[in-house]
C-alpha positions as CSV (number, residue, x, y, z in Angstrom):
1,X,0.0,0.0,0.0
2,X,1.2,3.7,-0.7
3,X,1.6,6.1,2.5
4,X,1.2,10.1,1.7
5,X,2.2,12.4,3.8
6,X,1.2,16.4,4.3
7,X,4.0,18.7,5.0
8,X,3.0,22.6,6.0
9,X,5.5,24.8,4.2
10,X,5.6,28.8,5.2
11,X,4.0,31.1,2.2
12,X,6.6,33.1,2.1
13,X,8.4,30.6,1.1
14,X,6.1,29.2,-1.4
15,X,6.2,32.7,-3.0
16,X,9.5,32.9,-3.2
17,X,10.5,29.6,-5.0
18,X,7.5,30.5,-7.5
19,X,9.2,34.1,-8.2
20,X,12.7,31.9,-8.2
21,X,11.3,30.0,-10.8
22,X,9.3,32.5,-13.2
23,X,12.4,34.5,-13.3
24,X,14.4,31.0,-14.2
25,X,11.3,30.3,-16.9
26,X,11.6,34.4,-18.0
27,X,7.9,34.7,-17.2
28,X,5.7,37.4,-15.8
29,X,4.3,36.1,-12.6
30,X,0.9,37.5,-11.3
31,X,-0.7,37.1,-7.9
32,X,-4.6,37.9,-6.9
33,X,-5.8,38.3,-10.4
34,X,-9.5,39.4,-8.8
35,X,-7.9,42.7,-8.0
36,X,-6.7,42.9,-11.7
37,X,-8.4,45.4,-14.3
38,X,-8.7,42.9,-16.9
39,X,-10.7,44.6,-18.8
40,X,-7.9,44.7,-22.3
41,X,-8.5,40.6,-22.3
42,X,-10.4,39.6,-24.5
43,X,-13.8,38.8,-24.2
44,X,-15.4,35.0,-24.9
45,X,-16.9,34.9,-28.2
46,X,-20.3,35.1,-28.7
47,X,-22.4,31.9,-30.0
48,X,-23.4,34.0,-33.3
49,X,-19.9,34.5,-34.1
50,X,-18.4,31.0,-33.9
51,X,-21.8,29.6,-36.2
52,X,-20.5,32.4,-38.9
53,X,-17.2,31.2,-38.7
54,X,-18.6,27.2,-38.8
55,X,-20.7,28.3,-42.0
56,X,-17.3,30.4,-43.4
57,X,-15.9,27.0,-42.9
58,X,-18.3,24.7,-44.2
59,X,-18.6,26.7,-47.2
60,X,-14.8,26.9,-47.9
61,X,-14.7,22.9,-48.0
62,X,-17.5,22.5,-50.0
63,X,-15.6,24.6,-52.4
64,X,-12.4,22.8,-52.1
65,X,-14.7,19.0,-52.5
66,X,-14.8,17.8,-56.1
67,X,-18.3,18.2,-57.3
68,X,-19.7,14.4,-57.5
């Protein structure tokens, strides 16, 4: 049988290894993203936008399909 075992590690030091390794990875890290302004990402698409895109789609391959 397998045994785990819980270890309680200080935050601090949970926050520092992350920054430790962001900096190794050259990434931005960001903490409590509730109090970010996200407003400049983007937005989910709409479901009237993906069907126009399906039926963009669906039309290209019927074009690219040898008429039988």
């Amino acid at each position: 049988m397998s045994s785990t075992s819980a270890v309680s590690t200080p935050q601090d030091q949970i926050d520092q290894l992350m920054r430790q390794t962001a900096e190794e990875a050259n990434i931005e890290l960001q903490h409590d993203l509730a109090a970010k302004n996200l407003d400049a990402v983007a937005s989910l698409s709409p479901q009237e936008k993906i069907g126009e895109e399906d039926g963009k789609l669906a039309e290209r391959l019927r074009a690219l399909r040898p008429a039988s």
